[in-house]
N, C-alpha and C positions, 0 to 999 in steps of 0.2 A: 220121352227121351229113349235114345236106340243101346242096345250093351255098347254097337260101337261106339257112338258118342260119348258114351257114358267114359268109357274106357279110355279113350283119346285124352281123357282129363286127367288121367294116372300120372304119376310119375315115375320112372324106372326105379327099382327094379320091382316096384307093386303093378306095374304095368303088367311087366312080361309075367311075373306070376299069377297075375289072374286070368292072362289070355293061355295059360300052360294049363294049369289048373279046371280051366272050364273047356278045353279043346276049343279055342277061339270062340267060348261063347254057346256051343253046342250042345255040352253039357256039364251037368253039377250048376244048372244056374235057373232052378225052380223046374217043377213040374207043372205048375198050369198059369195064367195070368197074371193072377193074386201074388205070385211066389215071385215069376220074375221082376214084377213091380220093386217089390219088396229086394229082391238083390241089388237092383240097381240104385234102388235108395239107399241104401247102406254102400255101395263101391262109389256114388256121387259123395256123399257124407265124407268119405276118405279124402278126397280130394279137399277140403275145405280144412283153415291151418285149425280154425278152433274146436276140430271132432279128434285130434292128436292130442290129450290130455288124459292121464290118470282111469278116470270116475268114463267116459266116454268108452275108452276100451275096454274097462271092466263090464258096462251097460253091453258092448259088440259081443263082448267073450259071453254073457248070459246068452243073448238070444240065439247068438250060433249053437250054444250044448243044449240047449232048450228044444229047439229047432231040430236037431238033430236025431232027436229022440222019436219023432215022428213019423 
């Protein structure tokens, strides 16, 4: 699956913040394969009603400050 496609599945205003956010895509969205795989798993995930719960975003908020640190 493409960031675009991926993203086309957003809904405003998570949309436009992740195409602001990543310069449409170009950057802040992995440095090599492995990484992009991996954002678009998690921005598909978004789009889905049962990943919008408690325990879920708290699981997103780990691996993004975890992730971060690298």
């Amino acid at each position: 699956m493409s960031f675009e496609t991926t993203v086309l599945n957003l809904r405003s205003p998570v949309k436009e913040l992740v195409l602001s956010a990543t310069k449409d895509g170009k950057e802040l969205f992995g440095h090599n394969d492995v990484d992009k795989q991996e954002v678009l798993g998690w921005i598909d995930k978004t789009t889905q009603e049962s990943f919008v719960n408690e325990n879920n975003l708290k699981v997103c908020d780990t691996v993004c400050v975890i992730g971060d640190r690298f």
